[in-house]
N, C-alpha and C positions, 0 to 999 in steps of 0.2 A: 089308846090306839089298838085295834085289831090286829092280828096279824095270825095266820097260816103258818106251821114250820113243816120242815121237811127234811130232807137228807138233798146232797147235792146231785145224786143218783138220779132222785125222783123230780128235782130241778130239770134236768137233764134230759128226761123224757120230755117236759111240759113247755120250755122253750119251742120258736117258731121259728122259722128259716129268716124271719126280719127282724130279728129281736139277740140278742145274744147269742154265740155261738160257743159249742164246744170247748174252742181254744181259750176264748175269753171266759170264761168261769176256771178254766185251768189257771193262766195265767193271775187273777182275780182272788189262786188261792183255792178254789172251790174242786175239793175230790168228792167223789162217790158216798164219803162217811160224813163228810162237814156238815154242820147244820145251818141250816136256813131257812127263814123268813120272807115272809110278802103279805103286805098289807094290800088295803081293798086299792088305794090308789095301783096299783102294779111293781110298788119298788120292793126289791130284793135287797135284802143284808144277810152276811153272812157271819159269826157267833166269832168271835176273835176272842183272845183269853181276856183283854181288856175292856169287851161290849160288841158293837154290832156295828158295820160297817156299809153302806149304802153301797152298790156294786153295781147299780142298773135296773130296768124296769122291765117289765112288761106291756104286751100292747092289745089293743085289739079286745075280742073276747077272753080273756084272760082266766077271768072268776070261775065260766066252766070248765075250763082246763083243770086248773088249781083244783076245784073242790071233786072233781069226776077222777082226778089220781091218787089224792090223797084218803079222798071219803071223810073229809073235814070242813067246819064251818067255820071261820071267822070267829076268834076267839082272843 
């Protein structure tokens, strides 16, 4: 599987007003430093000391979001 990682920071920019918000990536766990993933489908995990935890998706045009903040390909 592919996947993008990130900081929760740069998460945080790339969400949509219909898609996850702020509170829910707080609450989810997810600060500013955390690290995170998203694969091509849109789902988000985020790096727990144990693995990776599925926390939600993305929707929509997603991929050019992802790849226009980060400057990363599916890998």
């Amino acid at each position: 599987m592919s996947f993008i990682e990130m900081t929760g920071a740069t998460l945080d920019r790339i969400i949509a007003e219909d898609e996850l918000h702020h509170d829910d990536l707080a609450s989810a766990g997810v600060l500013d430093g955390t690290i995170v993933r998203i694969n091509p489908q849109g789902d988000i995990e985020v790096r727990r000391p144990q693995g990776w935890d599925v926390i939600g998706g993305l929707l929509g045009e997603f991929e050019e979001r992802v790849k226009g903040e980060t400057g990363l390909e599916w890998a």
